[in-house]
C-alpha positions as YAML, in Angstrom:
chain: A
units: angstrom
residues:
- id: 1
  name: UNK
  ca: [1.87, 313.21, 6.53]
- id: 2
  name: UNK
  ca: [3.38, 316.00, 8.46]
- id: 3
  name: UNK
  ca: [2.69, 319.51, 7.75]
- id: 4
  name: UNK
  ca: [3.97, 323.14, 8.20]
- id: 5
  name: UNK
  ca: [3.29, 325.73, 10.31]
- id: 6
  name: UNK
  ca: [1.75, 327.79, 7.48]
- id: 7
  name: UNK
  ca: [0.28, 324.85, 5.92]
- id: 8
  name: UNK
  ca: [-2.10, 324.60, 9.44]
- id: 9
  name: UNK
  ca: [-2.40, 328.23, 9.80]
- id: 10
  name: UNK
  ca: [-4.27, 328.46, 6.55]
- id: 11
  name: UNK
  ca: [-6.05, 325.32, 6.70]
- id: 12
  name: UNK
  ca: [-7.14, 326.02, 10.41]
- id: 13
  name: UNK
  ca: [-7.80, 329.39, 9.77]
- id: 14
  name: UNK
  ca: [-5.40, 330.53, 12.55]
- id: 15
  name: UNK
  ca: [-2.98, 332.50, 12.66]
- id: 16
  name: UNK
  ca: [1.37, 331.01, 13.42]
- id: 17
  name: UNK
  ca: [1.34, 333.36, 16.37]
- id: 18
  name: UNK
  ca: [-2.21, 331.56, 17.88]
- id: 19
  name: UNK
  ca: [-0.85, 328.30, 16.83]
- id: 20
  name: UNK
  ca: [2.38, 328.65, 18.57]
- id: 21
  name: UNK
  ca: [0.56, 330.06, 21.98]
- id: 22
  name: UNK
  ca: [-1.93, 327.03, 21.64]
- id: 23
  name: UNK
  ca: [0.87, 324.87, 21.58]
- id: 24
  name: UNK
  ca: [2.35, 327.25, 24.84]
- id: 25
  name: UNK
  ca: [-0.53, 326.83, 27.12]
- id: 26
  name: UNK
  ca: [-0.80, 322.95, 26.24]
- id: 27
  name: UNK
  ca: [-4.25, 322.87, 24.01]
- id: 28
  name: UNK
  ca: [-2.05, 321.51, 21.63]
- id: 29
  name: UNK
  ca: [0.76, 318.58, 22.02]
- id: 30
  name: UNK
  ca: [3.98, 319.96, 21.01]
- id: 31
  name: UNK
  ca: [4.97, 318.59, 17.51]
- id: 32
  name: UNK
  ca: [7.97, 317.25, 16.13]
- id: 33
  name: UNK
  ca: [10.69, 319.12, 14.74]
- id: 34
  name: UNK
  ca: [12.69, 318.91, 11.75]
- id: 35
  name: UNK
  ca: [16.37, 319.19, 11.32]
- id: 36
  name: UNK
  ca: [16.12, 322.44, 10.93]
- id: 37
  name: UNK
  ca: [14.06, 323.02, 13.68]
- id: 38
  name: UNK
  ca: [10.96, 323.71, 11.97]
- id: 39
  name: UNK
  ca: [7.51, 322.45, 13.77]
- id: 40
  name: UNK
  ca: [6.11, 319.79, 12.10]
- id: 41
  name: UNK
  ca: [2.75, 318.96, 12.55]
- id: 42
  name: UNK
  ca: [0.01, 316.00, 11.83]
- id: 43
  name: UNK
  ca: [-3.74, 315.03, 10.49]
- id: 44
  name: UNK
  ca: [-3.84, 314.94, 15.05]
- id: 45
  name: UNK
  ca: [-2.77, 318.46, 15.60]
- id: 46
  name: UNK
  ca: [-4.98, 320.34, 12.90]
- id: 47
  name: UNK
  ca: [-7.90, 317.94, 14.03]
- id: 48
  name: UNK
  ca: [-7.24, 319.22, 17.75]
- id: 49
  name: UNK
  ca: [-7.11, 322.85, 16.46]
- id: 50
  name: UNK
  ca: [-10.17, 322.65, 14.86]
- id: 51
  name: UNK
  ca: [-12.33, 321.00, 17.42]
- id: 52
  name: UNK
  ca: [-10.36, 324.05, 19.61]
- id: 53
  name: UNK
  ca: [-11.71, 326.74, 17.20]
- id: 54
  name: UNK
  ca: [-15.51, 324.98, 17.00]
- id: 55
  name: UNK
  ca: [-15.85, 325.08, 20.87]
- id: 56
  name: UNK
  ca: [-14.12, 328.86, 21.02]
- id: 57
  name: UNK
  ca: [-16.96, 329.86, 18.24]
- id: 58
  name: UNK
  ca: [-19.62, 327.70, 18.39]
- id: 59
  name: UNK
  ca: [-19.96, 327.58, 22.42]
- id: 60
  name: UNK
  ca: [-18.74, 330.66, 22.46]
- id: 61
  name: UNK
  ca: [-16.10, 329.39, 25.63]
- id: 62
  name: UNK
  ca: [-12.74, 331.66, 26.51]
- id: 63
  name: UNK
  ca: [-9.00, 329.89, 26.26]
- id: 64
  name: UNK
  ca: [-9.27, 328.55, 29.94]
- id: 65
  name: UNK
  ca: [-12.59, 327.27, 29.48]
- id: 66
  name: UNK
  ca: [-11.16, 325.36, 26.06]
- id: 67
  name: UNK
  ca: [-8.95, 324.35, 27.97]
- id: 68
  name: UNK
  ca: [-11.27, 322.66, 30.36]
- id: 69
  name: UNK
  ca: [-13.36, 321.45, 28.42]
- id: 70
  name: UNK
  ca: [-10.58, 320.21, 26.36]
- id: 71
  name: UNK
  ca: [-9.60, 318.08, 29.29]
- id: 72
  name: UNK
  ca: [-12.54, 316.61, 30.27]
- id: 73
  name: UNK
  ca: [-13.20, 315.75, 26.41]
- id: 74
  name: UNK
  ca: [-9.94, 313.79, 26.64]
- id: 75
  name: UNK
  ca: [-10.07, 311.81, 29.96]
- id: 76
  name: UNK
  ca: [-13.96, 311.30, 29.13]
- id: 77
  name: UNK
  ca: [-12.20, 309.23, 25.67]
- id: 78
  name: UNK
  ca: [-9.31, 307.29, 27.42]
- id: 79
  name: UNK
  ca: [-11.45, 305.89, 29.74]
- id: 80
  name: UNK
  ca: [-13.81, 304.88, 26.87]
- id: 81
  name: UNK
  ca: [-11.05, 303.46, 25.04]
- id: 82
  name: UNK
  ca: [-10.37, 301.59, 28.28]
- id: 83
  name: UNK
  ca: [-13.88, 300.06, 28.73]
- id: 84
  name: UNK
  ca: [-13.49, 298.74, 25.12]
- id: 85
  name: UNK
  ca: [-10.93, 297.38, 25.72]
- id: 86
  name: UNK
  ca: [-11.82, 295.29, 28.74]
...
């Protein structure tokens, strides 16, 4: 299912503008667009957001540490899909 931008905003509790900037400075993938050029977004992206917004609150971390940690979090889970794998 793919979702608006408004649609995430309000389940996310975000505002278009912080979605749009989150999507900017790469916390976010970019998401497909429709014909019209309107973002289109997945289950992925407002899952992302809201693990974003719990380490922001919860940890209490700025944008660039997010962004860290958001990094780490993801290498740390390719490489454990990778040991599976083997």
């Amino acid at each position: 299912m793919q979702y608006k931008i408004d649609d995430v905003a309000k389940e996310c509790g975000l505002t278009k503008r912080s979605i749009r900037y989150y999507e900017e400075i790469g916390l976010i993938p970019p998401p497909e667009r429709s014909e019209g050029g309107f973002r289109l977004y997945t289950e992925k992206h407002i899952e992302r957001l809201k693990q974003i917004i719990n380490v922001r609150d919860v940890l209490g971390f700025s944008l660039q540490e997010v962004q860290e940690y958001i990094s780490i979090n993801d290498a740390f889970e390719e490489r454990r899909l990778q040991y599976r794998a083997a």
